[in-house]
LOFI-601396 format. One line per 2 residues: their letters; for each residue x, y, z of C-alpha. Coordinates in nm, 4 decimals. Last residue first. Layout:
N
a	X/Y/Z | ...
# end
This chain:
580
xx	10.6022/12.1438/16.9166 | 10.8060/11.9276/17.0735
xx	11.1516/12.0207/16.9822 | 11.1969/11.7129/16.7457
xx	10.8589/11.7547/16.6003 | 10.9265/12.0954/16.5167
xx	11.2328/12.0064/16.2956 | 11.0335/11.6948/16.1435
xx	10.7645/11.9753/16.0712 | 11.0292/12.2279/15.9282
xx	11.2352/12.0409/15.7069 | 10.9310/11.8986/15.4819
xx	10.6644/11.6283/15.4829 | 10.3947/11.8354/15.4081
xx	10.0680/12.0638/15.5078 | 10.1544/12.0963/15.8593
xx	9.9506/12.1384/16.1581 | 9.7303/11.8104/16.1679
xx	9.3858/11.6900/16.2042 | 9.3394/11.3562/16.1430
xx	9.5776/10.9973/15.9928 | 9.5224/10.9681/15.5636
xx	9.3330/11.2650/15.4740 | 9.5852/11.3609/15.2400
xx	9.7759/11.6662/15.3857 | 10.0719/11.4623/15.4655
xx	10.1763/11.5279/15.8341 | 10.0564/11.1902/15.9528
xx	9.8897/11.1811/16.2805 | 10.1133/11.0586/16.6132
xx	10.0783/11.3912/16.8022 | 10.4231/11.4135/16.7912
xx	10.5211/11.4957/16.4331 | 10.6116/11.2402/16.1939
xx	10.9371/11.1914/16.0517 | 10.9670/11.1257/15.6562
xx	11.2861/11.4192/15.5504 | 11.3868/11.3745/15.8891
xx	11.5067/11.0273/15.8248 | 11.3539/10.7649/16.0632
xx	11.5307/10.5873/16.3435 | 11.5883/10.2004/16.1975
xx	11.3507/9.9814/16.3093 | 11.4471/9.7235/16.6002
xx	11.3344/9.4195/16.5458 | 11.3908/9.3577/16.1750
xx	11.0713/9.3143/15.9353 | 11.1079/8.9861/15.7888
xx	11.2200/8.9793/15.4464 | 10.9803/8.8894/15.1724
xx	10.9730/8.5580/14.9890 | 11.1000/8.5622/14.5992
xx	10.8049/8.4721/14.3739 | 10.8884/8.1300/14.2401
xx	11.0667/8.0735/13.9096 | 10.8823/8.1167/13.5641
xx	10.7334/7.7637/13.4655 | 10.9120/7.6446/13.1554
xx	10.6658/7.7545/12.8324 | 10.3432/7.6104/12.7821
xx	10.2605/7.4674/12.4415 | 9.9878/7.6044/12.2195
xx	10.0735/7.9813/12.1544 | 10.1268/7.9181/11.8374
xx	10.1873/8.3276/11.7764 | 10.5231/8.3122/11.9957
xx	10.3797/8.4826/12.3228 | 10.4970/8.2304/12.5292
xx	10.8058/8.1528/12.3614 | 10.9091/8.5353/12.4031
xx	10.8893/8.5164/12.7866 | 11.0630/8.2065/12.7788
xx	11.3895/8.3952/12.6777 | 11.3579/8.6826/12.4757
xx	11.1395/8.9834/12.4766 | 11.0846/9.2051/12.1771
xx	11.2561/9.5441/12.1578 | 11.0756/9.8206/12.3126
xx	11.2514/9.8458/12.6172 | 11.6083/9.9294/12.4670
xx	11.4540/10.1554/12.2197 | 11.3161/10.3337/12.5345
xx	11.7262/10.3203/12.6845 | 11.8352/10.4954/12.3260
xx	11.6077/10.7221/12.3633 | 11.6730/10.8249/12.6777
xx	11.4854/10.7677/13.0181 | 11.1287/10.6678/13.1118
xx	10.9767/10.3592/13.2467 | 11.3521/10.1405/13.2983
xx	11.1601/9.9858/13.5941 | 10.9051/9.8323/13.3335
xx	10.5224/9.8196/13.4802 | 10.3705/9.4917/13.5493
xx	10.1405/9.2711/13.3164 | 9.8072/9.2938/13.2435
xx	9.5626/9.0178/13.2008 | 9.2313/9.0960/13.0358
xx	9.1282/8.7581/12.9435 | 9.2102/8.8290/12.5768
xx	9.5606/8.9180/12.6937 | 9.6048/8.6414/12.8828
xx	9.5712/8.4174/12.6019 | 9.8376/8.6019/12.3905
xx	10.1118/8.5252/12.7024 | 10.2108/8.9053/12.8893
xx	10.5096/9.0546/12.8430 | 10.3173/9.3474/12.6523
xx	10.5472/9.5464/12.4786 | 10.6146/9.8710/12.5711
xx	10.5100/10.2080/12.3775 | 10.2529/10.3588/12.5973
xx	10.3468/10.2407/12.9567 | 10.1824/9.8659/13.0521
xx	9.8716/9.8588/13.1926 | 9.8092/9.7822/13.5441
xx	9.8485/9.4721/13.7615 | 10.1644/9.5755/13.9758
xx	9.8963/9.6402/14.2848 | 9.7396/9.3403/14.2048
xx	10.0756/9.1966/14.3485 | 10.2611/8.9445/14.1173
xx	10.1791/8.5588/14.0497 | 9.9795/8.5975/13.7954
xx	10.2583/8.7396/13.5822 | 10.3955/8.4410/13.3883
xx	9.9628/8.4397/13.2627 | 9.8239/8.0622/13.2694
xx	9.9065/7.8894/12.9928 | 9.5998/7.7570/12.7110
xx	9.5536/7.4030/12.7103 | 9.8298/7.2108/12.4473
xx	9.7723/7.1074/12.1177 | 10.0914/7.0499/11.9948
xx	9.9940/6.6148/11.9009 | 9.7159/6.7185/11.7663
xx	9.8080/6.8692/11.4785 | 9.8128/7.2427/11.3345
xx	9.6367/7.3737/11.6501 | 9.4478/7.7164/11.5744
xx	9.5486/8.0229/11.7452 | 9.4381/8.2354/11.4743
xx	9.7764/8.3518/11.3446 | 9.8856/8.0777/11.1306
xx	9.5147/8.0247/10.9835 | 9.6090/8.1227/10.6520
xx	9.8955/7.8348/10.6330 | 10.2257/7.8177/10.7803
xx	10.4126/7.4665/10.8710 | 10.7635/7.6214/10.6358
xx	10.9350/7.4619/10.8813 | 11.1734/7.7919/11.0092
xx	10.7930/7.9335/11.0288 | 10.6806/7.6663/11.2696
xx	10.9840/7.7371/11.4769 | 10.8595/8.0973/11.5388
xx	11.1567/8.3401/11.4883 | 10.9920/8.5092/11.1723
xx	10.6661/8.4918/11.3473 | 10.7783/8.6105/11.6976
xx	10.9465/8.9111/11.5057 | 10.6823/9.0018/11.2671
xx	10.4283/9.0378/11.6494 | 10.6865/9.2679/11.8153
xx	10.7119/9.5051/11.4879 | 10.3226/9.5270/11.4686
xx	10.3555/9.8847/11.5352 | 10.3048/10.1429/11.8472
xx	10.3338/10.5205/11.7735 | 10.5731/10.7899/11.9112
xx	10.8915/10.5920/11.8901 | 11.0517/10.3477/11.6377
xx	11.4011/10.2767/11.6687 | 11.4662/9.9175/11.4837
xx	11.7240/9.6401/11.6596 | 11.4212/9.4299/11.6751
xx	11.3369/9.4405/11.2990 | 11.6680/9.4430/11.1694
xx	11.7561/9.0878/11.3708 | 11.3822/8.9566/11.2486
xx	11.4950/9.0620/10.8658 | 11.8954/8.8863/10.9401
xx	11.7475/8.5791/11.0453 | 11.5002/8.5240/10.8191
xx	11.6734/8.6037/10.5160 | 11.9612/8.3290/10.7018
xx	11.6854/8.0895/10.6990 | 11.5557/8.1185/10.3824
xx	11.8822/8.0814/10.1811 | 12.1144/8.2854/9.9590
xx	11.9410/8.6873/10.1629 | 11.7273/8.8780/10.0505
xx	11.5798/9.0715/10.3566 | 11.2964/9.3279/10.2847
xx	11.1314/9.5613/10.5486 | 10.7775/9.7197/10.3921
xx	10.6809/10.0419/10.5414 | 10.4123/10.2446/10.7662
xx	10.1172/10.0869/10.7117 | 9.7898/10.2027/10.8552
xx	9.6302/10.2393/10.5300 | 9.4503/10.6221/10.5763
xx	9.2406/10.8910/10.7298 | 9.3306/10.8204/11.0573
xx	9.6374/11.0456/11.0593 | 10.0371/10.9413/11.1508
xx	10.2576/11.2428/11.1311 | 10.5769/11.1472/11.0039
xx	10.8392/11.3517/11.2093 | 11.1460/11.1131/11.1349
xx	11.0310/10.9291/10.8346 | 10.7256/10.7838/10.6546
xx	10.6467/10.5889/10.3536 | 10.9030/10.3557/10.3714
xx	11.0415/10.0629/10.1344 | 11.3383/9.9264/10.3383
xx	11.5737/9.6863/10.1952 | 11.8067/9.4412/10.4371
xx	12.0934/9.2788/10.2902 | 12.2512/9.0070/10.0771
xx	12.5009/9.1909/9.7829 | 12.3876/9.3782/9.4669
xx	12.0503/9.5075/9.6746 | 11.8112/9.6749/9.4015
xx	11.5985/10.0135/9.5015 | 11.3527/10.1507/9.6794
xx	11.5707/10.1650/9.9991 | 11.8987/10.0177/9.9999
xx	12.1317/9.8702/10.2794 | 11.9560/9.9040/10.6166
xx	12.1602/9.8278/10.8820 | 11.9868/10.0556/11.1419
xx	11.6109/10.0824/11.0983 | 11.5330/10.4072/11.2010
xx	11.1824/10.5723/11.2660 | 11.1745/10.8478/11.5428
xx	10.9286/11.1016/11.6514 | 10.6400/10.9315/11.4917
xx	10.3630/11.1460/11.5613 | 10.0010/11.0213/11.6309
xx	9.7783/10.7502/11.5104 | 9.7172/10.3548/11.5822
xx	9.5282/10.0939/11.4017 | 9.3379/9.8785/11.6273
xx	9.5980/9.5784/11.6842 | 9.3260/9.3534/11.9441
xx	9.3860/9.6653/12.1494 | 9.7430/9.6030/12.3318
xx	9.8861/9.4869/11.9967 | 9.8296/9.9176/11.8846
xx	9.9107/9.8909/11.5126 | 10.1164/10.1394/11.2902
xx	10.1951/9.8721/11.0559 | 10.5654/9.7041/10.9085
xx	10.4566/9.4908/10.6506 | 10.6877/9.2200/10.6472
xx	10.8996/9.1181/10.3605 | 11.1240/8.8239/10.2920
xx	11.3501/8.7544/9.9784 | 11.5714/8.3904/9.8378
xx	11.8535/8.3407/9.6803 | 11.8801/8.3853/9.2896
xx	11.5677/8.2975/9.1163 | 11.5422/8.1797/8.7414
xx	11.4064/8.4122/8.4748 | 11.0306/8.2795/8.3809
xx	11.0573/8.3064/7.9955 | 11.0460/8.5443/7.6868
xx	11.2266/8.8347/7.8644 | 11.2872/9.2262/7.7489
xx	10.9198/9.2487/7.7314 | 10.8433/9.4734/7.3998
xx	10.8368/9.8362/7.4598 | 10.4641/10.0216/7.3656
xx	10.5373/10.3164/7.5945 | 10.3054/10.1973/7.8648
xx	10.5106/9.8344/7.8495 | 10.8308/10.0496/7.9149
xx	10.6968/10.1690/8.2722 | 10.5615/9.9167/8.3810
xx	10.9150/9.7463/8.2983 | 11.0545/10.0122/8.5340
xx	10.7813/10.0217/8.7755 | 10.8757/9.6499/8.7626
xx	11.2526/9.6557/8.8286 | 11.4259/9.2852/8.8054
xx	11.7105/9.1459/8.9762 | 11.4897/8.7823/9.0036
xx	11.4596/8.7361/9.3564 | 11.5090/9.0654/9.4462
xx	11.2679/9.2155/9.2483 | 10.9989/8.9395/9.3216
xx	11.0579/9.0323/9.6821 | 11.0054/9.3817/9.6352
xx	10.6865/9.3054/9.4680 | 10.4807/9.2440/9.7573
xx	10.2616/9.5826/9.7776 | 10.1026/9.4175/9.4056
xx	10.1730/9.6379/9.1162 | 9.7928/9.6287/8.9106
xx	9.5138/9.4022/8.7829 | 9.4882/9.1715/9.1305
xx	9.3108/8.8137/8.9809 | 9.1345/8.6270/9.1979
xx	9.1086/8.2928/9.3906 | 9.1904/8.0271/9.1685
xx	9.2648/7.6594/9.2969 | 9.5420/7.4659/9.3480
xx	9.5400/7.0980/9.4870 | 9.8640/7.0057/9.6535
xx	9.6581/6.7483/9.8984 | 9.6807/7.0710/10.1671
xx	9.4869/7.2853/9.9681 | 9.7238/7.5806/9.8100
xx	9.4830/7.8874/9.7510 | 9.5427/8.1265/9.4229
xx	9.6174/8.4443/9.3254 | 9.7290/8.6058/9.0528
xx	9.9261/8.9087/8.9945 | 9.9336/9.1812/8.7082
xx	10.2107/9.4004/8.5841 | 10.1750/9.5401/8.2306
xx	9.9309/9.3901/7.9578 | 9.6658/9.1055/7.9562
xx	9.4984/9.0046/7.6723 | 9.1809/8.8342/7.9063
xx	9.2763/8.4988/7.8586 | 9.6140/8.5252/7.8054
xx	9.7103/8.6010/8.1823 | 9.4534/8.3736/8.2919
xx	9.6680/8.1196/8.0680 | 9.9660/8.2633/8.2288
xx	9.8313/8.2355/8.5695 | 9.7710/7.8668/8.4962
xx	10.0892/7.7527/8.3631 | 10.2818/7.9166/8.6680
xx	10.0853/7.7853/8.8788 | 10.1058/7.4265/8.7396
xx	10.4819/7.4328/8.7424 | 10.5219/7.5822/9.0905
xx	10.3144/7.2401/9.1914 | 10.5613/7.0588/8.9962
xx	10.8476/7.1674/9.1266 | 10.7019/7.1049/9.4785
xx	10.6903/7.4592/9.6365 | 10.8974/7.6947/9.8868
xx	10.7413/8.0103/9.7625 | 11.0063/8.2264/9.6423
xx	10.9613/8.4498/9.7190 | 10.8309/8.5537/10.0618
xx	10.5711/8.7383/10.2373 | 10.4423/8.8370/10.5500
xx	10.1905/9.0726/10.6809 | 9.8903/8.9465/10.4424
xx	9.5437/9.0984/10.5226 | 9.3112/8.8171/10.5554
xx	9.2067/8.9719/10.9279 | 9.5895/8.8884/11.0071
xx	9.7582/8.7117/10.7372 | 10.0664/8.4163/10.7092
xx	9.9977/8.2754/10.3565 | 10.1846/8.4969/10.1195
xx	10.3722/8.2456/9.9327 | 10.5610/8.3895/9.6463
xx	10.5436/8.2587/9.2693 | 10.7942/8.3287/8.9831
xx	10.8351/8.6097/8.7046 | 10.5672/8.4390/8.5230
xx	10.4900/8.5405/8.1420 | 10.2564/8.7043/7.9192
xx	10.3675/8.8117/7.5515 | 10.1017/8.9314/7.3520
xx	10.2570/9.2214/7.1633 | 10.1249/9.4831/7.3867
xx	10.3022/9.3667/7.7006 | 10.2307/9.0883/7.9676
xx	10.3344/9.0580/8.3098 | 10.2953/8.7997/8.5427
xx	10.3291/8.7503/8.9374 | 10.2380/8.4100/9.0614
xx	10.0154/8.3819/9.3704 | 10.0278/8.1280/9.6753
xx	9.7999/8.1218/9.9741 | 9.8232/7.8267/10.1511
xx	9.5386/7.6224/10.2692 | 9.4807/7.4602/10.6189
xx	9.1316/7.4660/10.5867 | 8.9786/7.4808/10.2438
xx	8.6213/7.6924/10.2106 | 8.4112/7.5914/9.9486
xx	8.2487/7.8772/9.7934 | 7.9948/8.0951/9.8287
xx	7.8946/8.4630/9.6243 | 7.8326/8.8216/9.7382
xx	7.6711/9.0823/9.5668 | 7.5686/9.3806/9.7357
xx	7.7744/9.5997/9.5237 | 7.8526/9.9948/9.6819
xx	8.1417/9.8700/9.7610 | 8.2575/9.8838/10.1065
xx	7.9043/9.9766/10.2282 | 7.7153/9.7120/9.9490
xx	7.9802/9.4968/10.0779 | 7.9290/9.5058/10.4570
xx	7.5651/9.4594/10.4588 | 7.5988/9.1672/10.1824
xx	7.8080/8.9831/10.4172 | 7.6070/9.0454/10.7381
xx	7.3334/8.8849/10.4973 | 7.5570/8.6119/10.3699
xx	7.6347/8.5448/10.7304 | 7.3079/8.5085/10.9241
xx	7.1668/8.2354/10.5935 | 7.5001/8.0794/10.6267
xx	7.4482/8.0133/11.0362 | 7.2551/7.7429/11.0601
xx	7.4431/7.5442/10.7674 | 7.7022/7.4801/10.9243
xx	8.0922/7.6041/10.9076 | 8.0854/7.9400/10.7693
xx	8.3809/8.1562/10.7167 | 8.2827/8.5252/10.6534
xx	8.4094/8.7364/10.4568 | 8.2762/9.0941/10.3136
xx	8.6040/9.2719/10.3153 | 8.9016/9.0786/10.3625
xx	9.1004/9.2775/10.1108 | 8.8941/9.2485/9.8406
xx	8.5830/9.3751/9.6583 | 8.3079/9.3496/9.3714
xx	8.1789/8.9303/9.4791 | 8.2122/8.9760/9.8763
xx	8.3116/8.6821/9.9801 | 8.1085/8.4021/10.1920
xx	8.3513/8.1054/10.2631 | 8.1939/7.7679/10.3057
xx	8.2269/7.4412/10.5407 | 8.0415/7.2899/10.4505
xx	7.8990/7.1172/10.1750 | 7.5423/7.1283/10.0337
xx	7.4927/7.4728/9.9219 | 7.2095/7.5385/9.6970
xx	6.9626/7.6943/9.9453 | 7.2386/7.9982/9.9435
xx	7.1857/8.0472/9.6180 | 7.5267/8.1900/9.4380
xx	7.7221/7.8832/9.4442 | 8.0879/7.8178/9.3652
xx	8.2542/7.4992/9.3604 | 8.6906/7.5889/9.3701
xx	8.8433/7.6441/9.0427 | 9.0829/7.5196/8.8038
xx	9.1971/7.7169/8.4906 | 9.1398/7.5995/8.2036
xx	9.0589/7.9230/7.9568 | 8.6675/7.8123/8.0084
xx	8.7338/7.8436/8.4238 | 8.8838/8.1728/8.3336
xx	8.5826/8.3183/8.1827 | 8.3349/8.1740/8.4846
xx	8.5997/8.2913/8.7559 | 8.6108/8.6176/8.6395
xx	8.2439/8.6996/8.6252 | 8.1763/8.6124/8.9575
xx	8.4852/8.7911/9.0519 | 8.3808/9.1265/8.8853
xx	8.7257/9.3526/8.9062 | 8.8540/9.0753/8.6915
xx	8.6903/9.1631/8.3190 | 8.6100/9.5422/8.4298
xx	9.0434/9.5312/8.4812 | 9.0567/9.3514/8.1951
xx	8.8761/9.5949/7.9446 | 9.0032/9.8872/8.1171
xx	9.3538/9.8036/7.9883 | 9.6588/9.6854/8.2353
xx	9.8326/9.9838/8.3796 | 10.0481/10.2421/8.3086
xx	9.7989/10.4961/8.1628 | 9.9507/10.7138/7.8931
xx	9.7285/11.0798/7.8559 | 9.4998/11.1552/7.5915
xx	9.2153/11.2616/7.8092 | 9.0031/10.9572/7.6810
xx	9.2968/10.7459/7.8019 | 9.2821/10.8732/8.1401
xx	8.9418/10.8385/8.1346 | 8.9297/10.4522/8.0405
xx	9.1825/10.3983/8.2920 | 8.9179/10.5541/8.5949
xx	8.6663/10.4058/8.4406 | 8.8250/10.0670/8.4712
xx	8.8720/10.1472/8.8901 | 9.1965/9.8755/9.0040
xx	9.4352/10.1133/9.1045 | 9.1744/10.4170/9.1640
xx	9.2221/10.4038/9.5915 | 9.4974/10.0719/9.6463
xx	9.7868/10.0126/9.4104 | 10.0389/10.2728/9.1968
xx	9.8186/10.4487/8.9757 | 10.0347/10.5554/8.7497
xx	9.9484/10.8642/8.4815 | 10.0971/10.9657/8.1874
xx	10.1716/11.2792/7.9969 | 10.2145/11.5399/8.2706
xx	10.1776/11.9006/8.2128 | 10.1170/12.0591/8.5611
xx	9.7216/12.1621/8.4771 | 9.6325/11.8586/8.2996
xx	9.7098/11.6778/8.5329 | 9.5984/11.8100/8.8358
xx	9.2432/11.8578/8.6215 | 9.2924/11.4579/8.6096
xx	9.3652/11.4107/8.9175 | 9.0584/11.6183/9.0328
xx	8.8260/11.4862/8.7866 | 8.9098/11.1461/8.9438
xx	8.8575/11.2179/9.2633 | 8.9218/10.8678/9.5088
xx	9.2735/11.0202/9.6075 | 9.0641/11.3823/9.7432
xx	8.6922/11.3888/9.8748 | 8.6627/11.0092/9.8993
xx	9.0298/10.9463/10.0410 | 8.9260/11.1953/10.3204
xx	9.1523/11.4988/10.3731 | 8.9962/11.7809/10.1731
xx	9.1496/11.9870/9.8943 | 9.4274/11.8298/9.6521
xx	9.7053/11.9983/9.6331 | 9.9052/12.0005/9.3572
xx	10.3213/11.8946/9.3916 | 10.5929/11.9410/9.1276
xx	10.9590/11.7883/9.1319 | 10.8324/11.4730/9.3960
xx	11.0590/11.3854/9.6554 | 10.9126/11.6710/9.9011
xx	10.5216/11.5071/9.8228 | 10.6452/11.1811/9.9314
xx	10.7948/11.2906/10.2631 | 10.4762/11.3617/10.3612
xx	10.4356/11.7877/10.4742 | 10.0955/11.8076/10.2787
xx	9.9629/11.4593/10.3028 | 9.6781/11.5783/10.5677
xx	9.5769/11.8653/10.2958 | 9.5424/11.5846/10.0200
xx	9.8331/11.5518/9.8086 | 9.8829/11.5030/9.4468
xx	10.1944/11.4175/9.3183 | 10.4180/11.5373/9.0271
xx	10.7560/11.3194/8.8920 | 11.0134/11.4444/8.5799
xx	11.1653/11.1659/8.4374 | 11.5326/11.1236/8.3999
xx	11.4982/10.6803/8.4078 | 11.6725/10.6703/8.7553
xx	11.4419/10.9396/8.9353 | 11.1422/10.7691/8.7367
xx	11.2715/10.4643/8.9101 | 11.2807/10.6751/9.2980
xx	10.9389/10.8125/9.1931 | 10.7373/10.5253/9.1269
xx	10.9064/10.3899/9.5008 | 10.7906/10.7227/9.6788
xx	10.4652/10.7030/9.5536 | 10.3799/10.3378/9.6488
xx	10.5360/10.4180/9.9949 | 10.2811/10.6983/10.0911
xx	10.0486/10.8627/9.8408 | 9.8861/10.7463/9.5106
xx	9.7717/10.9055/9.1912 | 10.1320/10.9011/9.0668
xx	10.1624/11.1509/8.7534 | 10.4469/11.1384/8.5118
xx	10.6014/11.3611/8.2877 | 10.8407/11.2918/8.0007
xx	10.6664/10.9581/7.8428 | 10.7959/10.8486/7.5326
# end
């Protein structure tokens, strides 16, 4: 029975472990790096223990100092919540050596998928199908490829090659990247699949050899193949969704597996699947698996570490249907360079739970940050997930993009303008999404369209500066890789509630031209208004602007000679009127 337990995480991840042990009466402690020490994760937890340093590598990637943390507060078990020691087998294997409970999967199969070489050959024996895999560059006879990075994830180590010229260029920028990622230079090929999907299956397993799918969720729309939206559940052919399901359980069985695990696979466009890795931990998607199914899986993490059996023997059916988006602090002016600072305000209004279960449709927010959050550099730039289950896709949709754009977020730019072209994009109302949804690349032929010309071209280059920190760029995605800029709000600076007014996404046909297709021009944007003639007769100058006699302006700027002011002011307009 565990009574105290340790999250070797920060951020979000923490704060939702917490909020179930909150539920279940047991007693929380965190560990906190010196940058982490006012997060609103280390106030939830009941004890706190510093961990020196602010890099992950000096503090969250320590595993003598969580353990010593450990030890010296009193838990009994340890989670590792995803991302820094998640997915590290000697990481498990010491906390199990120390005699504490590790909620996770066992060493064994994390060592067993953490190598993907060696992870695809076991699970191809168990039947599960695969993509053609080389190791020897001089082998490869189809193109085009994908280079990955054969001890990481995350996007790390990728490359996408389409001839064979430039493999031999790319497995060695490859193996640069991974053996600094890493600290493994091994990468591997295999045959890359345009227009794929990617789909995974969450499973869980507990000590008494039960493995089953809780359902699959398409997380195909990705920046940098990092996923910012995802859904469950996937919309599928039934027997596609069959298929998965069969094969992650076998890969499931395969390597004995026990507590929460995901895997992952790629969609072809023919409704061919094919196995792209195993993830031995909580995935940051499984809100929507929650919802879908009414199911808590820190919870059931939680009562697999204790030895509990599975209260299920078979995929539960899905009620209604989830969205999340992974709400980042993101600067879209610079190619979406992760961004730092304070966030002086961060409210979504509307928001029904947060870490927790929704017993009507609604909007759930997963946050690791709050009013005040400083954000540092030494971290995942994410600042929370934004759920919507709602009894159809479209009206989840709907009701996530309408949270999104009503949201209050000042001090640091996000993503939230980019999640809210996507969720109102057309293509994603027709499910037409794949991995390359965000690259710009035409899905047919027929919507290929040249790129627009900027709405803004037509303005003064005077107006042609960058936007104010904090506004969205009104500007089409083309011209902003030509270096277009776009023309300063008149609403600049005011309250609050007027900056939240400027910072919500635009609408009309300046938000179909920067909808993430980008392929079709919008309506042309009506002609430049003509200036007024000058009248004939000006009007007689105020005396706040007159100028004195001599004709040369009174403005100490070096704009019209000598003068004997310093200023527009009272006096010289008064002296210029009685001539002197």
């Amino acid at each position: 029975m565990i009574r105290k337990l340790l999250v070797a995480n920060r951020g979000e991840i923490a704060r939702r472990v917490f909020a179930t042990c909150r539920a279940l009466g047991i007693e929380t402690v965190a560990v906190h790096s010196d940058a982490d020490a006012d997060a609103p994760f280390v106030a939830e937890a009941d004890q706190a223990v510093r961990l020196p340093g602010n890099a992950p590598a000096e503090t969250y990637l320590r595993i003598d100092l969580v353990l010593d943390a450990a030890r010296r507060c009193g838990a009994d078990a340890v989670h590792p919540g995803y991302g820094f020691l998640a997915e590290n087998a000697e990481f498990a294997t010491a906390v199990a050596d120390a005699g504490l409970t590790w909620v996770g999967p066992p060493a064994k199969a994390i060592a067993a998928m953490g190598d993907k070489l060696a992870a695809k050959a076991l699970l191809a024996e168990a039947g599960v199908p695969m993509l053609p895999t080389w190791t020897d560059p001089g082998q490869v006879t189809d193109f085009p490829v994908l280079v990955k990075a054969s001890a990481g994830g995350g996007g790390r180590g990728m490359r996408v090659v389409r001839d064979a010229a430039g493999l031999t260029e790319a497995v060695a920028g490859a193996r640069r990247e991974a053996a600094a990622a890493f600290g493994d230079d091994t990468v591997f090929i295999e045959r890359y699949v345009e227009r794929g999907r990617h789909v995974e299956v969450q499973i869980f397993g507990d000590s008494l050899g039960t493995v089953v799918a809780l359902g699959a969720r398409d997380c195909s729309i990705q920046r940098r193949h990092q996923k910012i939206v995802e859904e469950a559940p996937g919309v599928l052919a039934g027997e596609v969704r069959e298929r998965l399901h069969e094969a992650a359980v076998a890969a499931g069985r395969a390597v004995d597996y026990v507590g929460a695990g995901t895997v992952e696979f790629l969609l072809a466009p023919d409704g061919e699947i094919h196995f792209l890795e195993m993830n031995t931990r909580l995935q940051v998607e499984h809100p929507v698996t929650e919802l879908t199914t009414g199911l808590d899986l820190v919870r059931l993490q939680l009562l697999v570490a204790e030895g509990g059996a599975l209260p299920l023997a078979a995929t539960p059916p899905a009620t209604g249907h989830a969205i999340e988006v992974r709400l980042c602090a993101e600067d879209p002016a610079h190619g979406y360079r992760p961004a730092t600072g304070t966030l002086h305000r961060f409210a979504l209004p509307g928001v029904a739970a947060e870490f927790g279960p929704l017993t009507t449709p609604g909007v759930r927010l997963d946050s690791g940050v709050v009013d005040g959050s400083a954000v540092s550099i030494h971290y995942d730039s994410m600042l929370a997930k934004v759920i919507a289950w709602a009894p159809t896709r479209a009206e989840a949709a709907r009701a996530l993009a309408r949270a999104l754009a009503r949201a209050e977020l000042h001090g640091v730019a996000t993503n939230r303008d980019l999640l809210v072209r996507v969720l109102r994009s057309p293509e994603f109302a027709a499910v037409d999404v794949d991995t390359g949804f965000l690259t710009g690349t035409p899905r047919s032929s027929s919507r290929s369209c040249p790129p627009p010309r900027c709405p803004w071209s037509h303005w003064p280059p005077r107006w042609r500066r960058p936007p104010l920190a904090g506004l969205p760029l009104r500007c089409w995605p083309a011209c902003r890789r030509a270096g277009a800029m776009c023309p300063p709000s008149r609403r600049s600076s005011g309250s609050p509630a007027r900056t939240a007014r400027q910072s919500r996404p635009a609408t009309g046909w300046t938000a179909r031209a920067a909808s993430p297709s980008g392929r079709c021009p919008p309506p042309t944007p009506p002609a430049p208004r003509p200036r007024r003639a000058a009248p004939a007769r000006q009007r007689r100058p105020s005396r706040w602007s007159r100028r004195t006699r001599s004709g040369s302006c009174s403005m100490s700027t070096g704009c019209g000679g000598p003068t004997a002011y310093t200023g527009w002011d009272r006096r010289s307009s008064w002296t210029a009127r009685r001539g002197r």
